[in-house]
Kinemage of the C-alpha trace (Angstrom):
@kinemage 1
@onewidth
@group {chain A} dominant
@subgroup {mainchain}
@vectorlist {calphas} color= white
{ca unk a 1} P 0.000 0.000 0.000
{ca unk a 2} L 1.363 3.352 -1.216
{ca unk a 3} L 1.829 5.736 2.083
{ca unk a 4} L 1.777 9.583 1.282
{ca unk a 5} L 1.521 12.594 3.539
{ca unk a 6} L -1.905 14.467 3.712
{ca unk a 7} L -3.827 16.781 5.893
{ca unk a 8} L -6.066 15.012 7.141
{ca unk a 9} L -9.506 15.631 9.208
{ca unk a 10} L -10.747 16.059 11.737
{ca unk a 11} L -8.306 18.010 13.721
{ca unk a 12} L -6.265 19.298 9.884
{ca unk a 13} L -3.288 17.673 11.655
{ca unk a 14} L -0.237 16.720 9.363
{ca unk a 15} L 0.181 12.893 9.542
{ca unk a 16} L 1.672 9.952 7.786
{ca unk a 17} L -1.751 7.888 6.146
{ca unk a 18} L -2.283 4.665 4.461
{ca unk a 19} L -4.400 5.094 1.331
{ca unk a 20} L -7.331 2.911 2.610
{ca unk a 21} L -7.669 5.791 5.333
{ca unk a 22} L -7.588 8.528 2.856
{ca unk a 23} L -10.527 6.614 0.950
{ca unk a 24} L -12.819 6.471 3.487
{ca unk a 25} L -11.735 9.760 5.102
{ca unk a 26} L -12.352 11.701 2.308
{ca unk a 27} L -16.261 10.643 2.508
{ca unk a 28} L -17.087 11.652 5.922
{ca unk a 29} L -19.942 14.199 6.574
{ca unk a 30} L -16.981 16.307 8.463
{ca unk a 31} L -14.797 16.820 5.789
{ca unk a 32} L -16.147 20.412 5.276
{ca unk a 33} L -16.803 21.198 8.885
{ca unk a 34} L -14.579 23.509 11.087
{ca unk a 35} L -11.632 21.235 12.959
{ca unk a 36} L -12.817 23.361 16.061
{ca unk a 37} L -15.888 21.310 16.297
{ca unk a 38} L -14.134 18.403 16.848
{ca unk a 39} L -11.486 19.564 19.029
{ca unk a 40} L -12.249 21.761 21.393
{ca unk a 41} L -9.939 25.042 22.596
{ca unk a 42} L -7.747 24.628 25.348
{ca unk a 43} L -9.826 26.378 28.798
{ca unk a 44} L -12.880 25.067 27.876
{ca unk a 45} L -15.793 24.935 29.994
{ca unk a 46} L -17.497 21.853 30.643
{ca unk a 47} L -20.639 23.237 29.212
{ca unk a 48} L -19.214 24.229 26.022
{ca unk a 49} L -17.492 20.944 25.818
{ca unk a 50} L -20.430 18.658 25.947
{ca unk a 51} L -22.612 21.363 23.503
{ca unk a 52} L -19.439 21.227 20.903
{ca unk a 53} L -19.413 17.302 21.097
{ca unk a 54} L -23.216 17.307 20.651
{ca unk a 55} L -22.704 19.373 17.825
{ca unk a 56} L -20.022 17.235 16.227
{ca unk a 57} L -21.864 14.071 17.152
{ca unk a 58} L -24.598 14.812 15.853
{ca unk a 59} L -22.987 15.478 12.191
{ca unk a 60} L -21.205 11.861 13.007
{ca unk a 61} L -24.902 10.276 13.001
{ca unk a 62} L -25.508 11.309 9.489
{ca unk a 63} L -21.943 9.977 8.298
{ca unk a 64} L -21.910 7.388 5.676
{ca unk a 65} L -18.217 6.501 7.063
{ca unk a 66} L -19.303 6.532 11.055
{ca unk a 67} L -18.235 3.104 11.034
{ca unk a 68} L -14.604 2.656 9.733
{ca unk a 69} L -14.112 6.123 11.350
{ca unk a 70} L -15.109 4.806 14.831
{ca unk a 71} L -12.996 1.226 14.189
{ca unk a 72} L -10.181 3.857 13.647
{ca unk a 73} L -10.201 5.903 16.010
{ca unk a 74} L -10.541 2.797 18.763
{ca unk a 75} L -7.984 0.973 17.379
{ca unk a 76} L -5.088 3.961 16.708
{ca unk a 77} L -6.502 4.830 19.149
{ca unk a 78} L -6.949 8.674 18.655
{ca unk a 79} L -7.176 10.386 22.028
{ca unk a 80} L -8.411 13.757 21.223
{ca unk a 81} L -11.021 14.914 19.364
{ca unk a 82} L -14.929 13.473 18.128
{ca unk a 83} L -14.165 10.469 15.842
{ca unk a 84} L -16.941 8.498 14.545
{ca unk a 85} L -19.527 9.540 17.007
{ca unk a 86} L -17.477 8.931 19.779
{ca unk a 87} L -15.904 11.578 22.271
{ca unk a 88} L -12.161 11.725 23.837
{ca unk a 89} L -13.843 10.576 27.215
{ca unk a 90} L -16.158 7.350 25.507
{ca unk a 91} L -13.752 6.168 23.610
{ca unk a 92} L -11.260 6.069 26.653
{ca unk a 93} L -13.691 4.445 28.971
{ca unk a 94} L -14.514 1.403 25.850
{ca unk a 95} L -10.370 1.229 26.147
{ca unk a 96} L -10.801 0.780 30.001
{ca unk a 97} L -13.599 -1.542 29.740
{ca unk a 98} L -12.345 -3.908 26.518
{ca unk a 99} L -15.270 -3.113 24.621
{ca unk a 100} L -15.599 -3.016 20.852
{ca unk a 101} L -17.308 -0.161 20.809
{ca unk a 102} L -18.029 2.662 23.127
{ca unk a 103} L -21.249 3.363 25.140
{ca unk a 104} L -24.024 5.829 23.398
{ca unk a 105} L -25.642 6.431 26.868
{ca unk a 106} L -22.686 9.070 27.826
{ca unk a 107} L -23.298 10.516 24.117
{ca unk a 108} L -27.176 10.303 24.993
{ca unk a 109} L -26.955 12.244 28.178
{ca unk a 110} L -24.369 14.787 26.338
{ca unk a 111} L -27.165 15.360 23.737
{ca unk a 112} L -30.109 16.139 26.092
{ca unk a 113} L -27.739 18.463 27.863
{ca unk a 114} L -27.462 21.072 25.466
């Protein structure tokens, strides 16, 4: 598999990809979203955290790449940012717990919140 530098989102961070990444990536619903949705600013409230990952989670739901973007990010495993529905915080306690995937209850609550 060819490996080529890209920009890639969310987060616009410079990183080293495989092509199967880039093929997916380039299909998610975030692709033309603001990184700052997905990673929040440093000295963040707690209430502007949970709206943000709402916000972002809720663009997630309508991805047609939620899937392969969640499998990612559990199995790099990305610790910062919304990746395929799933927050910093979910993704870390599916890590903790040896789940497959993370819990939507925490994402639940976080919705009805803001």
């Amino acid at each position: 598999m060819p490996i080529r530098q890209r920009s890639t989102r969310p987060g616009g961070r410079r990183l080293i990809v495989v092509e199967p990444f880039l093929e997916w990536h380039e299909q998610a619903a975030c692709c033309d979203e603001p990184a700052e949705l997905f990673y929040g600013p440093e000295g963040e409230s707690q209430h502007e955290r949970l709206a943000r990952e709402a916000r972002a989670v809720a663009i997630c739901d309508r991805c047609p790449v939620r899937t392969p973007c969640q499998k990612h990010a559990l199995k790099r495993p990305e610790p910062y940012g919304v990746w395929g529905g799933t927050t910093e915080s979910s993704r870390s306690a599916a890590r903790r717990s040896g789940a497959q995937t993370p819990s939507r209850r925490r994402l639940t609550a976080v919705e009805q919140s803001s």
